[in-house]
TIDREN-383269 format. One record per residue: residue in three letters; x, y, z of N, C-alpha, C, O in turn. Coordinates in steps of 0.05 Angstrom, whole numbers, plus 32768, in hexadecimal, padded with zeros to 4 digits. Example, Ala and Ser with C-alpha at 12.3 -4.5 7.8 and 13.67 -1.06 7.14 Angstrom:
% residues 2
ALA81087F8E809C80F67FA6809C81087FBE809C811D7FBE80A9 SER81017FD3808E81117FEB808F81028001809D810C801780A1 
This chain:
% residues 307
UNK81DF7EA0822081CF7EA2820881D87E8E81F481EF7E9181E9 UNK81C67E7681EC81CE7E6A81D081C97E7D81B781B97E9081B3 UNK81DD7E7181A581D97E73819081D27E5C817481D67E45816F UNK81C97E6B816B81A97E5A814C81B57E5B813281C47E6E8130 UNK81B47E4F812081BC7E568103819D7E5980F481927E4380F2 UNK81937E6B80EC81797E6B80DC81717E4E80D1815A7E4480D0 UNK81867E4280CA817F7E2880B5817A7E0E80CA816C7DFB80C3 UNK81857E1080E381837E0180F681627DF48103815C7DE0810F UNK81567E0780FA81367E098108812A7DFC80F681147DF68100 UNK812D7DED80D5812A7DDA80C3811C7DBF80CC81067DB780C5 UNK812E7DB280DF81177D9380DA810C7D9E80F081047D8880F8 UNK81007DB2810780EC7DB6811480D77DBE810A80C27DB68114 UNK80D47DCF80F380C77DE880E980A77DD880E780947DE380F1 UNK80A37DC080DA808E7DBC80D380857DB380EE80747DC180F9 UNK808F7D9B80FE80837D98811980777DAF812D80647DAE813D UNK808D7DC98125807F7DE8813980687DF2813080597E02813B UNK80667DE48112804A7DF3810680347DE58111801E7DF08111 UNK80387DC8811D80257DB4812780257DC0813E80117DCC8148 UNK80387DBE814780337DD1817080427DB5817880437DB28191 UNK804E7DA2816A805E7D92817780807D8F817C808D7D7A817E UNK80877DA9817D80A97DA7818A809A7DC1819E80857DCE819A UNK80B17DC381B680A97DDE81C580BF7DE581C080D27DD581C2 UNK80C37DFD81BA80E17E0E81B180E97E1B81CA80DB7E2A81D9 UNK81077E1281CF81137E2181E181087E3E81EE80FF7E4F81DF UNK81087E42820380FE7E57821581047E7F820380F77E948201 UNK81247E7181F981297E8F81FB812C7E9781DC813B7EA981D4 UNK81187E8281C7810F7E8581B281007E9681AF81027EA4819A UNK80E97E9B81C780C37EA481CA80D87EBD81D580F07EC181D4 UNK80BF7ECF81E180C37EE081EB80CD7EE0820880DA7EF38211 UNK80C67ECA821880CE7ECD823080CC7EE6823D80BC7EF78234 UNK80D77EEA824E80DF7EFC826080E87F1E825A80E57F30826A UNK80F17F1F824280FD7F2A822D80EE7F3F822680D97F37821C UNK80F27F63822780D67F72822580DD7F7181FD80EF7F6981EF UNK80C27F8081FA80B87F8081E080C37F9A81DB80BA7FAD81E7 UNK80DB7F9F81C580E07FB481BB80D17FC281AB80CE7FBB8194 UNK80C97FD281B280BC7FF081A580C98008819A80DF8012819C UNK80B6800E818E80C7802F818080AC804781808096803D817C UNK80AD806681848098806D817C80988077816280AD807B8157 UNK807D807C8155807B80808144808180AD814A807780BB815C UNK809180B48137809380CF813A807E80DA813C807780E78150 UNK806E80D78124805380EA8124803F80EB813D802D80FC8141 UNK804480D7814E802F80CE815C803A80C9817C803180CB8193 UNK804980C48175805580AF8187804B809E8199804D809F81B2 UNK803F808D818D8031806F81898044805D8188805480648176 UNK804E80458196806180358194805B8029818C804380268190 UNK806980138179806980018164807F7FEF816180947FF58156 UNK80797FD6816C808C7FC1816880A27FBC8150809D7FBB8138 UNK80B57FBA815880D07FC1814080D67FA5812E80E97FA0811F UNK80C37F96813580C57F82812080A97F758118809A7F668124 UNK80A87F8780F6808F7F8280F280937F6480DD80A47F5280E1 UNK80797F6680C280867F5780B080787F59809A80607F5F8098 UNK808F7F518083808B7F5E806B807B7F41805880847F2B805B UNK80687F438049805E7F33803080667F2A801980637F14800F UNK80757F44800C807C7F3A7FF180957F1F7FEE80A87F187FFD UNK808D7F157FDA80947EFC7FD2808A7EDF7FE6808E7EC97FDC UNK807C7EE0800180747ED2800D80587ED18010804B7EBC8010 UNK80507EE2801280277EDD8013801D7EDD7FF880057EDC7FF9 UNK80257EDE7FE2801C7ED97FC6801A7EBA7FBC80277EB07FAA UNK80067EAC7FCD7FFA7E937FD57FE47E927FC37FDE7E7B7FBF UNK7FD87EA07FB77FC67E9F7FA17FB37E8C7FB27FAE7E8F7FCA UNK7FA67E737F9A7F967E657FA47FA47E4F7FB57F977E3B7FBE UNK7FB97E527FB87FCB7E337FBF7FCB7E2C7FDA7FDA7E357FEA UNK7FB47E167FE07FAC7E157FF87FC87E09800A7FCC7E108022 UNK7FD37DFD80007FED7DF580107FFA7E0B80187FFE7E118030 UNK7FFF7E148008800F7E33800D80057E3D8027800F7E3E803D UNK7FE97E44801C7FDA7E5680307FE67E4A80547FF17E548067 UNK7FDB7E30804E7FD97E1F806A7FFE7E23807D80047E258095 UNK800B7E21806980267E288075801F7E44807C80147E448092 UNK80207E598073801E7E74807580097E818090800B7E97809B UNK7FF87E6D80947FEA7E7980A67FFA7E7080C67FF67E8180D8 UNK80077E5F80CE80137E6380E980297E7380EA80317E7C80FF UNK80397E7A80C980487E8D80CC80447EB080D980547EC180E3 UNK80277EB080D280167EC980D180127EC380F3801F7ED38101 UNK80067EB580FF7FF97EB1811780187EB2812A801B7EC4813B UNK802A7EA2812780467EA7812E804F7EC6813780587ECC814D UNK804B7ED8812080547EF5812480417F068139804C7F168149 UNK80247F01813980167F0C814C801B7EFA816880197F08817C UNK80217EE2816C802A7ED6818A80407EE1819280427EEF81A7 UNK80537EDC818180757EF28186806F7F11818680827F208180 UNK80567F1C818C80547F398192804E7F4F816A80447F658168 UNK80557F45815B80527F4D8146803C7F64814280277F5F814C UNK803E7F80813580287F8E813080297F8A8119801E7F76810F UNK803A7F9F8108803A7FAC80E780407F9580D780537F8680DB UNK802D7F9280C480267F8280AA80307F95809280297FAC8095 UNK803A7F908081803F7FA1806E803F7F91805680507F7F8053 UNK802B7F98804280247F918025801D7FAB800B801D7FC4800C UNK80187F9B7FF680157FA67FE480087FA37FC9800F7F917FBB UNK7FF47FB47FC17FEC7F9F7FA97FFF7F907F937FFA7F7A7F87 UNK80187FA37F9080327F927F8180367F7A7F8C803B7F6D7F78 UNK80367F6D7F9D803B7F557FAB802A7F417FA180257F2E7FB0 UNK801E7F437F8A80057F2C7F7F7FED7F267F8F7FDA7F367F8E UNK7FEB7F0D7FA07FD17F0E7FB17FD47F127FCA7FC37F0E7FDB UNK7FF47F207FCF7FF47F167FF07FE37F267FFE7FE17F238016 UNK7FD47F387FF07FBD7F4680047FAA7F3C80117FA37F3D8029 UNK7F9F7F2E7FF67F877F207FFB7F8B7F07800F7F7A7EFD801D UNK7FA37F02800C7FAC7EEA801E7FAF7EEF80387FA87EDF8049 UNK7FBB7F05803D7FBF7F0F80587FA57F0E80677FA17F03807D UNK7F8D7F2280507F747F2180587F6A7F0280637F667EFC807A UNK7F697EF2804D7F597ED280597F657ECC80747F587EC58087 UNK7F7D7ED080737F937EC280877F887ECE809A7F7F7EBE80AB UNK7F837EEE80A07F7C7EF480C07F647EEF80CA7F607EF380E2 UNK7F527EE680BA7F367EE580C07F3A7ECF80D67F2B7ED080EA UNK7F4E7EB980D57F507EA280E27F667EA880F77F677E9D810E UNK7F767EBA80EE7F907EC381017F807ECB81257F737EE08125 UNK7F827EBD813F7F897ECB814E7F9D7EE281607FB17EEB8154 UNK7F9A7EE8816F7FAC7EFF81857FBE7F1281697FD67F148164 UNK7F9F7F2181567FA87F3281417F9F7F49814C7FA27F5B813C UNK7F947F5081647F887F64816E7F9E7F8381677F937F998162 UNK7FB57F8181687FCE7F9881657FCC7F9D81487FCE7FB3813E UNK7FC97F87813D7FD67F91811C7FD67FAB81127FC27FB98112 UNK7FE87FB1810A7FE57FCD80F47FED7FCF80DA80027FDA80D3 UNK7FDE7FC580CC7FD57FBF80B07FE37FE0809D7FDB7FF7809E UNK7FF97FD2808D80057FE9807680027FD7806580047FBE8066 UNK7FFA7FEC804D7FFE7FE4802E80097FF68027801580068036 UNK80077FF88008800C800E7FF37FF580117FE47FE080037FE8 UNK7FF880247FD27FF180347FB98007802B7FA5801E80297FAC UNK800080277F92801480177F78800B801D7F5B8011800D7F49 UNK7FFA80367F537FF480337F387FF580537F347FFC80657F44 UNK7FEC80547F1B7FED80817F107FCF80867F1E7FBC80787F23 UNK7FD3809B7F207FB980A87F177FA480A97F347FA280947F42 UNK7F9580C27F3C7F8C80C57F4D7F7180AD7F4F7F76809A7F5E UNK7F6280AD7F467F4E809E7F447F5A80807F467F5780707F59 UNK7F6A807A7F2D7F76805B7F317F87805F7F5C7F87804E7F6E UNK7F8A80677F5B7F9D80697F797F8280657F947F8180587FA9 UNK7F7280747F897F5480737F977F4B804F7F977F4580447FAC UNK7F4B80437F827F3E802D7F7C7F4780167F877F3C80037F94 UNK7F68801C7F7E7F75800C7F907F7E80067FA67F877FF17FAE UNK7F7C80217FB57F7880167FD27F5680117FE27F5780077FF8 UNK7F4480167FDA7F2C800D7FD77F327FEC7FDA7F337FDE7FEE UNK7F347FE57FBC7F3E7FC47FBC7F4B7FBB7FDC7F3E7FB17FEE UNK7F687FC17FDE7F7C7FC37FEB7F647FB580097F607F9E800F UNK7F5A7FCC80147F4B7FC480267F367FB880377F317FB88050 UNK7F247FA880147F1A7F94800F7F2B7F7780137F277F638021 UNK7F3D7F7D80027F497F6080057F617F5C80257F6D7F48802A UNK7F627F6F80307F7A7F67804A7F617F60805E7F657F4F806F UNK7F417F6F805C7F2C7F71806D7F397F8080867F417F78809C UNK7F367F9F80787F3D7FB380937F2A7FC7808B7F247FCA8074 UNK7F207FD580A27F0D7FEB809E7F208006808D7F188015807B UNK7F38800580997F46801C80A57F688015809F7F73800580AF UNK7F788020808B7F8E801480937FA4802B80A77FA4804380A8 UNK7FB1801880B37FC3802D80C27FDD803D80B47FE9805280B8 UNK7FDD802A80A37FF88033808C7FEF8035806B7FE98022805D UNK7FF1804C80647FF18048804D8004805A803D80038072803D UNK80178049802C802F80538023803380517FFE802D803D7FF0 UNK803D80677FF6803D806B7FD6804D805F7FCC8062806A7FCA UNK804C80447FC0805F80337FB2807D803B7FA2808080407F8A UNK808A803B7FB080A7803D7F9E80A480587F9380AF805E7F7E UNK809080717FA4808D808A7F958079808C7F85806C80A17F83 UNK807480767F75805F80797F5E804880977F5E8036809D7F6E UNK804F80A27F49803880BD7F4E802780C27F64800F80C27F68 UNK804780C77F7A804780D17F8B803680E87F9C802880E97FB0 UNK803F80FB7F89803781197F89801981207F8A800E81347F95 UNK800781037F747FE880FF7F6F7FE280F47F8A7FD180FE7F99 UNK7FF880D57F927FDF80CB7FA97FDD80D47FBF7FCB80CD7FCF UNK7FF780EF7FC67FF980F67FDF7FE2810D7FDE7FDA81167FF4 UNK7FDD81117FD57FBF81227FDA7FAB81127FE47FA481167FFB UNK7F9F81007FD77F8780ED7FDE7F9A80E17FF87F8D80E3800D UNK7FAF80D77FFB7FB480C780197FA780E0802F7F9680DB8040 UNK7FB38102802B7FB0810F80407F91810D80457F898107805C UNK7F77811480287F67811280337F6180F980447F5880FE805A UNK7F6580E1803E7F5B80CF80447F5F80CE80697F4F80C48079 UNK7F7780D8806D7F8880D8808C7F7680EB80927F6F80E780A9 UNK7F6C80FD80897F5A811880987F3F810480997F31810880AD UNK7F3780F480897F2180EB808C7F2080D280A07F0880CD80A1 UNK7F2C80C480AE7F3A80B480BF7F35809980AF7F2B808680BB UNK7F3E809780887F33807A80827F56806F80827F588057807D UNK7F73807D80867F8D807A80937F8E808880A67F84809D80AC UNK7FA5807380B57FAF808080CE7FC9809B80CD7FC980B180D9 UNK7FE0808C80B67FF4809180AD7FF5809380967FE780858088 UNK800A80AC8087801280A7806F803080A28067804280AD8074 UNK80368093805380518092805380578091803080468092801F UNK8078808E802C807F80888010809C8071801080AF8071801F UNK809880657FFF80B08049800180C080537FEB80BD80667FDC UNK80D7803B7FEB80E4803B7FD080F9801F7FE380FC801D7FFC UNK8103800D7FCD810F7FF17FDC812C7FF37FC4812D80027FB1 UNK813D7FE27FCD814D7FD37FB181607FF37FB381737FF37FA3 UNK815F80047FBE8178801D7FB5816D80337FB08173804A7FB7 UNK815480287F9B8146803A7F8A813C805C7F91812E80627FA5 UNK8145806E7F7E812E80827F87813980917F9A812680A07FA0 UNK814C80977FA8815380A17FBB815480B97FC2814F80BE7FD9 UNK815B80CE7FAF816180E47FA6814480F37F9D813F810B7F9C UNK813080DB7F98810F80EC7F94810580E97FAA80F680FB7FB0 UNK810980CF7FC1810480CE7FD6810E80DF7FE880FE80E47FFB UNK812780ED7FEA813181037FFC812281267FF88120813A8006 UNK811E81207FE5810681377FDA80F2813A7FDB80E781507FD8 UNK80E381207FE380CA811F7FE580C18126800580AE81328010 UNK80DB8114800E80D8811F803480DE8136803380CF81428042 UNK80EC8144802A80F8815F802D80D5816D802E80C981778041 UNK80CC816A801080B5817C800B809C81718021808D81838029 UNK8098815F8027808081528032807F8147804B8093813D8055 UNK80678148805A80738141807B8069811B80748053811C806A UNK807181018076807280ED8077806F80E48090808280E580A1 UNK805680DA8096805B80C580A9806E80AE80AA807880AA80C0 UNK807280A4809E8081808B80998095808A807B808C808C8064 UNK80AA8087807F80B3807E806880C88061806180DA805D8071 UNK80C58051804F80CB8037804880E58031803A80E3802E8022 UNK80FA802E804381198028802B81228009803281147FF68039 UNK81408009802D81507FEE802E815D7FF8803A8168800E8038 UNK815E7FE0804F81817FE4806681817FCE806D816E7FBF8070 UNK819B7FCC807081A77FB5808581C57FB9808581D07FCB8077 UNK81D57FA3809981EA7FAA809A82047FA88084821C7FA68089 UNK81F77FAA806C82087F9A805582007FB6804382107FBB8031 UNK81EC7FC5804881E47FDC803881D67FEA804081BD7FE98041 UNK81EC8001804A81E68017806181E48036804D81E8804B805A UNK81E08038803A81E28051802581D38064803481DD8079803C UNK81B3805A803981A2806C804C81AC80778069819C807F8079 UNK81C38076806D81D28081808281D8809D808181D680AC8094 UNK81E080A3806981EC80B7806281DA80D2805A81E280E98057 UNK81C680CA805881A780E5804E819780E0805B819180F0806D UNK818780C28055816A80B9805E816180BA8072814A80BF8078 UNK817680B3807F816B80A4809E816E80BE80B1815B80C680BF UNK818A80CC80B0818480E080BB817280FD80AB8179811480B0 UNK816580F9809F8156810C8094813D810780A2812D811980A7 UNK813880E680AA811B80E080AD811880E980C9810480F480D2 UNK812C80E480D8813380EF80F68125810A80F3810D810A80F9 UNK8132812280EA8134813380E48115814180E8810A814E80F9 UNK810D813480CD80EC813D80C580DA812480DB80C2812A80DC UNK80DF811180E780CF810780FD80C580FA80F580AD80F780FC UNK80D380E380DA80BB80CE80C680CC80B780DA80E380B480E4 UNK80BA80AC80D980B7808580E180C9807A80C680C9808680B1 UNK80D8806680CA80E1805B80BA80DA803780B380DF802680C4 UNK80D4803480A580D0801080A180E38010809380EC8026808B UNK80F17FF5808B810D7FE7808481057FCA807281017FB4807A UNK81057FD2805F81037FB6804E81207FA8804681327FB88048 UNK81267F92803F813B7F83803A814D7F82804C81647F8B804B UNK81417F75805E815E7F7E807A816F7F66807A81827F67808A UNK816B7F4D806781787F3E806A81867F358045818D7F1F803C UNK81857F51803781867F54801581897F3E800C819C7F377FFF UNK816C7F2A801581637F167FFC81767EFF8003817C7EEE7FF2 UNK81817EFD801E81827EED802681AC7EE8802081BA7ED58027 UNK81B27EFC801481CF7F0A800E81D97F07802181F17F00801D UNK81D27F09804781E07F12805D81E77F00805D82007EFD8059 UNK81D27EE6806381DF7ECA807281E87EBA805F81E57EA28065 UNK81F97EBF8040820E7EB3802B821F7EC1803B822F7EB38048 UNK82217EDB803E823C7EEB804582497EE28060825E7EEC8066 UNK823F7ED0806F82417ECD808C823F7EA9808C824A7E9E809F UNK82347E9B807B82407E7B807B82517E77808582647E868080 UNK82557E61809B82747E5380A7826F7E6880BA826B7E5E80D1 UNK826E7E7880BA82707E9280D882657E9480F0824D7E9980F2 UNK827B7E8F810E82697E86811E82597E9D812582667EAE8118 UNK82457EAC813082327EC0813A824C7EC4815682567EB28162 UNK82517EE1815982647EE1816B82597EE68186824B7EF9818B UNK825F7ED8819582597ED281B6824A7EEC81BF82337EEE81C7 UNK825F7F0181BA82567F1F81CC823E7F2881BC82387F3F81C3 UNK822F7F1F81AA82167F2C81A281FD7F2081B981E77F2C81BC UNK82087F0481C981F87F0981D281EC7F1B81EA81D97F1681F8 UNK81FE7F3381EA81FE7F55820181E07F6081F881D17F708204 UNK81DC7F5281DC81C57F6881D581B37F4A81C381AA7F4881AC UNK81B47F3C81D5819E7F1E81D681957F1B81B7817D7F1D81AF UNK81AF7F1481A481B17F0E818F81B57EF0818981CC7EE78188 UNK819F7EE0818681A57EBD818D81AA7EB5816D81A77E9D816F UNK81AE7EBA815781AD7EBC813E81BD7EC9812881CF7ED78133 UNK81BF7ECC810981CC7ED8810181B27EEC80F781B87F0380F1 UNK819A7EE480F781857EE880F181797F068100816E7F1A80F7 UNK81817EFA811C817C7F15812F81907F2F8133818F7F44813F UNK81A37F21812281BD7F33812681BD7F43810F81C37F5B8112 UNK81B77F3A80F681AF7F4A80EB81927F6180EE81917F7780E2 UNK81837F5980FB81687F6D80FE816D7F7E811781627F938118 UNK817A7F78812881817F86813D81947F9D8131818A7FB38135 UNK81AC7F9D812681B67FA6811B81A47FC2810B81A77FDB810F UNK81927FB580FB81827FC680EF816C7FDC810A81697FF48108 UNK81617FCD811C814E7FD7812881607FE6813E81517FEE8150 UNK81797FED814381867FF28152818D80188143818C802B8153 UNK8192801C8127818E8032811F8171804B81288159804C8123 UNK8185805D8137816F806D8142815B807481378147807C8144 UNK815D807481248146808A810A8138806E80FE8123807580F2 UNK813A805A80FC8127803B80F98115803B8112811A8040812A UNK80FD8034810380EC802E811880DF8008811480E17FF88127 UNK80DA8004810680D47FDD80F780DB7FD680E880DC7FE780D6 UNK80E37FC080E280F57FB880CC80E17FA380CB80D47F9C80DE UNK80DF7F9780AC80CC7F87809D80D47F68809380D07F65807B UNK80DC7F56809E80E37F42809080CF7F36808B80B97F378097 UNK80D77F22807380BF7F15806F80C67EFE806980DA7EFA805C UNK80B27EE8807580BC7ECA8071809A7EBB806C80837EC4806D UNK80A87E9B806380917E85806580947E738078808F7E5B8077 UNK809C7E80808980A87E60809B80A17E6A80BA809E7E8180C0 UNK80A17E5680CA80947E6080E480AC7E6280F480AC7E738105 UNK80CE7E4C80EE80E07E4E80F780EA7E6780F480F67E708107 UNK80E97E7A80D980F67E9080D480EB7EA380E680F97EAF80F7 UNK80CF7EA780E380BE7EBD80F780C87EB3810D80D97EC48113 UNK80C87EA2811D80D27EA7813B80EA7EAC813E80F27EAC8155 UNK80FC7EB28128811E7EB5812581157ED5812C811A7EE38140 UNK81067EDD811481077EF6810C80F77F09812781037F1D8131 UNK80DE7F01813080D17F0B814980EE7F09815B80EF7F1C816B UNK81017EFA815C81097EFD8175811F7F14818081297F1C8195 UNK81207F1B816481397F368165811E7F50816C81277F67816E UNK81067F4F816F80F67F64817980F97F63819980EB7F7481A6 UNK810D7F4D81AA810A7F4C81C981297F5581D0813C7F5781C0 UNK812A7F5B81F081387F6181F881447F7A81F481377F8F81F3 UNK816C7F7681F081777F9181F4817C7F9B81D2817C7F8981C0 UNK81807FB881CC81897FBC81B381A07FC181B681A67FCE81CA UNK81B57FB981A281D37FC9819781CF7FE0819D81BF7FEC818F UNK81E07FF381B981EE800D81B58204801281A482107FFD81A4 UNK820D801E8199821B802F81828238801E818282428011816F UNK82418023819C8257800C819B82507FF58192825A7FEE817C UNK82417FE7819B82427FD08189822D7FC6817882247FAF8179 UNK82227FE38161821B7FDD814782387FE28136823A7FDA811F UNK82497FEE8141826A7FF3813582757FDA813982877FD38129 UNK826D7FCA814C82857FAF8152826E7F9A814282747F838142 UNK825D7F9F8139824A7F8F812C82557F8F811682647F7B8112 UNK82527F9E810382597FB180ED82767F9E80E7827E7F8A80DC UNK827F7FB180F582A17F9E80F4829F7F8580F182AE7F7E80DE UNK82947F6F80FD829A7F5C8105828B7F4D80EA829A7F3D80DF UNK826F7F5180DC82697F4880BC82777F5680A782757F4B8091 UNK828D7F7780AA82997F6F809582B37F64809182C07F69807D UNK82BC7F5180A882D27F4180AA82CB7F2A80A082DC7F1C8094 UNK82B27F2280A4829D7F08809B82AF7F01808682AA7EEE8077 
């Protein structure tokens, strides 16, 4: 197994967007099966590496932007990609997502999550109305209550809406630490399809309540900030990626971090989000092969906080 430095894939990036470098074999998927997880409620399997919007699809009118952004998008559905996850907080990346797939092929899997992000039953109504105008979905598969926001109001209208089949799923987020203690309450009181926090191997807090609570009550978990803003790979500079990760086909520091994450039993997809086509095939590639058993998410663990 080689190993990659994220930053390494740089003077290729724009030629891969042309289709003019062919990237090493054991970049793609190869041979390599497609890691899955089921979804509790259902148990529907769902690829463990989805990808997240905010701060990257908020492309507005900027056609350059856009034009980069769309092989990044087409990238995630070739590398096996389902779950999209946005938000109207994220500025336009909805609408962007929307333009972008109209042109996107091999999108046939997608499973389209947003949120709910404002007060008030009616405003919560309107806005996901919008929401599903601008991504261009009949039907979303995810629909999750922003950071909690009057919670208690939208989870009524999500259930009808799930009885009425205009969602598949319901869920509730919170990112950044936040909220934790209303979020353990809220699962406690409420059955959740899905629920949304921060992890990675640098900030594991949700270890200690969350994760096994979600086990517990049978919620799906998504994972935002798995790489905290880009915190992992300062902490790990100069650091070679250590040989024996590749036991669990970690070619990266990139994959070693998401494996790491998708390797926790009670995680089901983890969300990164990029603009670059080099990053997405970093990031798709920790969805192949073997995962970290327990021993060595402990020799993992160990081994970045010696970093």
């Amino acid at each position: 197994m080689k190993t990659i430095k994220r930053r390494t894939f740089l003077k290729g990036s724009c030629a891969v967007a042309a289709g003019a470098v062919t990237w090493p074999r054991w970049l793609w998927a190869g041979d390599r099966p497609l890691i899955k997880k089921a979804i509790p409620a259902s148990g529907e399997q769902l690829p463990v590496i989805g990808m997240g919007s905010s701060r990257t699809f908020d492309a507005r009118d900027d056609a350059g932007a856009r034009a980069q952004l769309a092989p990044v998008l087409q990238t995630f559905f070739d590398q096996g990609g389902a779950l999209i996850d946005s938000s109207p907080m994220y500025g336009s990346a909805e609408q962007v997502l929307g333009d972008l797939l109209k042109t996107t092929t091999n999108k046939d899997r997608l499973f389209a999550a947003t949120k709910v992000w404002t007060d008030g039953k009616q405003a919560g109504i309107e806005q996901m109305q919008q929401s599903m105008q601008r991504m261009g979905v009949k039907r979303f598969d995810l629909m999750q209550i922003h950071n909690l926001r009057d919670w208690q109001v939208h989870l009524e209208t999500l259930k009808d809406w799930k009885e009425q089949g205009r969602i598949r799923y319901i869920g509730i987020t919170t990112s950044h630490g936040r909220f934790h203690e209303e979020l353990e309450t809220a699962l406690e009181l409420e059955d959740f399809d899905f629920v949304q926090l921060s992890y990675n191997i640098a900030d594991r807090e949700v270890e200690k309540r969350l994760l096994p609570l979600a086990a517990e009550r049978g919620t799906a978990v998504l994972v935002n900030r798995p790489y905290q803003k880009g915190e992992l790979f300062r902490a790990v500079k100069g650091k070679a990626l250590p040989d024996w990760s590749a036991e669990c086909d970690c070619a990266s520091w990139g994959q070693f971090f998401l494996k790491f994450i998708i390797s926790h039993p009670a995680v089901t997809c983890v969300i990164p989000a990029t603009t670059r086509v080099h990053h997405m095939l970093d990031n798709m590639g920790a969805g192949f092969g073997r995962l970290p058993d327990a021993r060595m998410r402990a020799r993992m663990l160990a081994y970045f906080n010696g970093a």
